[in-house]
C-alpha positions in Angstrom: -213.4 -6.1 -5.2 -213.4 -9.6 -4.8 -214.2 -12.1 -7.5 -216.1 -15.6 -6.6 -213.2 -17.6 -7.2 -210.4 -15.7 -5.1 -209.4 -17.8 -2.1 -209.5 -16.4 1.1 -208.2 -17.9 4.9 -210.5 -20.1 5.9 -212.0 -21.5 2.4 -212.2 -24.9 1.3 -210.1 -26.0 -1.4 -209.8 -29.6 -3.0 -206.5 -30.7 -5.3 -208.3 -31.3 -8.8 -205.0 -33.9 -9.6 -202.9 -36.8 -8.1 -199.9 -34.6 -6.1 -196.7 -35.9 -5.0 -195.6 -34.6 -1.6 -192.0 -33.8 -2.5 -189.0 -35.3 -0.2 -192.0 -38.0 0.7 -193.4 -41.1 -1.1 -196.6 -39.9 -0.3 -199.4 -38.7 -2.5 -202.2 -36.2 -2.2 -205.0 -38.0 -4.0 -207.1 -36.7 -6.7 -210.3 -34.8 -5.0 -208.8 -34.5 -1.6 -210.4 -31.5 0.8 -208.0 -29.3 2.4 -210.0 -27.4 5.1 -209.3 -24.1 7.3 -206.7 -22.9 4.6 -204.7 -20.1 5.0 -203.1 -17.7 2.6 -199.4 -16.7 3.6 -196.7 -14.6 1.0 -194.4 -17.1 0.5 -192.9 -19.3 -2.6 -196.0 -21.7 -1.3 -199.4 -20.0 -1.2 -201.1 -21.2 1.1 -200.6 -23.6 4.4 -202.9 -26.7 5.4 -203.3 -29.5 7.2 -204.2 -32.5 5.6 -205.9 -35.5 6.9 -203.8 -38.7 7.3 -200.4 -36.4 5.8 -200.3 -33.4 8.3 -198.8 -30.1 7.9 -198.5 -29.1 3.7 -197.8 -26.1 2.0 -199.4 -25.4 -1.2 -199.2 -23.6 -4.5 -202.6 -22.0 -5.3 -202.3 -23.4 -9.1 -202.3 -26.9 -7.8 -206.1 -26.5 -6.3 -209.4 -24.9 -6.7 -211.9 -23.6 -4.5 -214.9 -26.0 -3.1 
């Protein structure tokens, strides 16, 4: 059973905190959207694309659902 706030491929999810993109001196702003996610079993949860940055992985304790 699936509860409201378990992410699924496809959700929208935004980053609730400033995050920096490690190796990069680039930041994923506070509030950003991340679109078309999608879950993956990996040491990152779940792979994006994010506007003006491009291809991220993510950990799902760094975001919640929109």
């Amino acid at each position: 059973m699936l509860t409201e706030n378990q992410l699924k491929d496809g959700d929208t999810v935004t980053v609730p905190t400033n995050l920096k993109v490690k190796g990069l001196s680039l930041v994923v702003m506070i509030d950003t959207k991340v679109n078309n996610t999608r879950l993956v079993d990996d040491d990152h949860d779940i792979d994006c694309k994010i506007k003006r940055i491009g291809a991220m992985k993510l950990k799902s304790q760094f975001v919640k659902k929109a």
